[in-house]
KOLVOVO-494639 format. One record per residue (C-alpha): residue number from 1; residue in one letter; chain; x, y, z. Coordinates in steps of 0.1 Angstrom, whole numbers, padded with zeros to 4 digits. Each point is the difference from the previous one (the first is absolute). Last residue first. Example, Ala and Ser with C-alpha at 12.3 -4.5 7.8 and 13.67 -1.06 7.14 Angstrom:
<rs>
<r resi="2" resn="S" chain="A" u="0137" v="-0011" w="0071"/>
<r resi="1" resn="A" chain="A" u="-0014" v="-0034" w="0007"/>
</rs>
This chain:
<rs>
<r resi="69" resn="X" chain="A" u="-0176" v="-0024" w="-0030"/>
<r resi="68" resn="X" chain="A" u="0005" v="-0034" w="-0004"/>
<r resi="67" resn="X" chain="A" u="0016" v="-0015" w="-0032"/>
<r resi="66" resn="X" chain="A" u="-0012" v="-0034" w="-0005"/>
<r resi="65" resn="X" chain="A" u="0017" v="-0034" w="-0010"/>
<r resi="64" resn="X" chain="A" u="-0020" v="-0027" w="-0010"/>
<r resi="63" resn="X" chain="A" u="0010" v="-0043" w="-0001"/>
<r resi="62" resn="X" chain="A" u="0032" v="0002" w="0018"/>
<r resi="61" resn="X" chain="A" u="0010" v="-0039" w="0005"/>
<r resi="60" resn="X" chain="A" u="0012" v="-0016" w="0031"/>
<r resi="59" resn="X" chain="A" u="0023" v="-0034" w="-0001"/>
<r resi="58" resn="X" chain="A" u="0030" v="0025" w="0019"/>
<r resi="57" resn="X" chain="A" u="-0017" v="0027" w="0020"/>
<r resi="56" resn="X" chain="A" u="0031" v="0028" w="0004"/>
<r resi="55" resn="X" chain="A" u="0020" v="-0007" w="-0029"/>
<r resi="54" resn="X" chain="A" u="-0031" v="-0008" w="-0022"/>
<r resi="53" resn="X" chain="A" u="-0018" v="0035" w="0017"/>
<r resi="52" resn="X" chain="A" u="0029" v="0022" w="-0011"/>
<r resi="51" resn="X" chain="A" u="0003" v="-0012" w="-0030"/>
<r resi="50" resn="X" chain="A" u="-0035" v="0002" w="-0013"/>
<r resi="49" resn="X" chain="A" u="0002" v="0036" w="0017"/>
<r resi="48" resn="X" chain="A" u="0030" v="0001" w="-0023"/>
<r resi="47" resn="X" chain="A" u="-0019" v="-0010" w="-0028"/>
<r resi="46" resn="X" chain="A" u="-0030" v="0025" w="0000"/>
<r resi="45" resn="X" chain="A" u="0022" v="0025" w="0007"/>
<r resi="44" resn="X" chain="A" u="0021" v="-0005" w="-0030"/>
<r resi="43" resn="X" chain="A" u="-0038" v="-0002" w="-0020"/>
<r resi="42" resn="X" chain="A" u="-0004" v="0036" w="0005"/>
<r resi="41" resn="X" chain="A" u="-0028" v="0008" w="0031"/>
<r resi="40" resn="X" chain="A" u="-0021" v="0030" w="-0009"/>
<r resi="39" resn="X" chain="A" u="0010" v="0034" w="-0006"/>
<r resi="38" resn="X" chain="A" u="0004" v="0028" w="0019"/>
<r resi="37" resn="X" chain="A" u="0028" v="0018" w="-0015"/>
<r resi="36" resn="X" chain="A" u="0022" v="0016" w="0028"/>
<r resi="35" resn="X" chain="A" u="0002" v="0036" w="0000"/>
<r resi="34" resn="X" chain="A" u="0035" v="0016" w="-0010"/>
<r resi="33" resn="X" chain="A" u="-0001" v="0038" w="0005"/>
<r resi="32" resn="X" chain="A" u="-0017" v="-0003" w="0039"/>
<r resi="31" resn="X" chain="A" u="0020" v="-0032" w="0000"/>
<r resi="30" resn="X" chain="A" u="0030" v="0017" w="-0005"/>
<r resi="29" resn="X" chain="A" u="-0009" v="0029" w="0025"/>
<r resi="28" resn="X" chain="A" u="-0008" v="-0021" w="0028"/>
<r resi="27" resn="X" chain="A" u="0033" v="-0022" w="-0002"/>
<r resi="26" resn="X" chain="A" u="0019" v="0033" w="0004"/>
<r resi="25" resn="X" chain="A" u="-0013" v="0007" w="0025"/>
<r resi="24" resn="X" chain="A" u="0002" v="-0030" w="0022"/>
<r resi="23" resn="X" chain="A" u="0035" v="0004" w="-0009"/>
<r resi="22" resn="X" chain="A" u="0005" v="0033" w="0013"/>
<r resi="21" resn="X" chain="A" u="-0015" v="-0018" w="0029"/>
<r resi="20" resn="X" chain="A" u="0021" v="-0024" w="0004"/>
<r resi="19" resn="X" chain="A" u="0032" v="0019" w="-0005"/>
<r resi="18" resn="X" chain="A" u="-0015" v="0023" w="0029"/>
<r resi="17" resn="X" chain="A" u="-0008" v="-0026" w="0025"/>
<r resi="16" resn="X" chain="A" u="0037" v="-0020" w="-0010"/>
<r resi="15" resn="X" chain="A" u="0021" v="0032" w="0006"/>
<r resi="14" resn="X" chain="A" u="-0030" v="0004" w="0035"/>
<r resi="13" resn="X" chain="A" u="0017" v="-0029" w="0013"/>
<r resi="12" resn="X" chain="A" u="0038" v="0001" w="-0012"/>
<r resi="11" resn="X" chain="A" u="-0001" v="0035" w="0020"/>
<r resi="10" resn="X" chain="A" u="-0019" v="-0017" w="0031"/>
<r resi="9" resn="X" chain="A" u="0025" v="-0027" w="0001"/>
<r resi="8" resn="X" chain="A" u="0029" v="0021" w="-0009"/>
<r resi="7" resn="X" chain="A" u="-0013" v="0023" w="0033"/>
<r resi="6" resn="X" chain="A" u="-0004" v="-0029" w="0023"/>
<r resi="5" resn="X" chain="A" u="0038" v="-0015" w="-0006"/>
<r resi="4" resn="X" chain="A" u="0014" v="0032" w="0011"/>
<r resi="3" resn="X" chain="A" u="0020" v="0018" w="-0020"/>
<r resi="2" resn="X" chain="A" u="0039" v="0005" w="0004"/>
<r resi="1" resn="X" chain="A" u="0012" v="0033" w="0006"/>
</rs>
């Protein structure tokens, strides 16, 4: 017997739902073990904002940049 097309759809559907959220698990628990630092802005961040802004405002100059919270 041949299955229907609904039935692989709903099987590839909840396959993905439950990957996902083992996944989504997973991710929880490392940063529950690995916090992120919270330190201020590095200088690499500093020039890719630059960067950023050049490429998108060409003539323009970043003059402060502030980390909002």
């Amino acid at each position: 017997m041949v299955p229907d097309l609904l039935v692989i759809c709903v099987s590839a559907f909840v396959a993905v739902f439950v990957l996902l959220s083992f996944l989504a698990v997973v991710m929880r628990v490392l940063i529950g073990v690995f916090p992120q630092d919270a330190g201020g802005i590095d200088a690499a961040t500093v020039a890719a904002v630059t960067a950023a802004a050049a490429h998108a405002y060409p003539g323009m100059n970043v003059t402060k940049v502030e980390e909002i919270r």
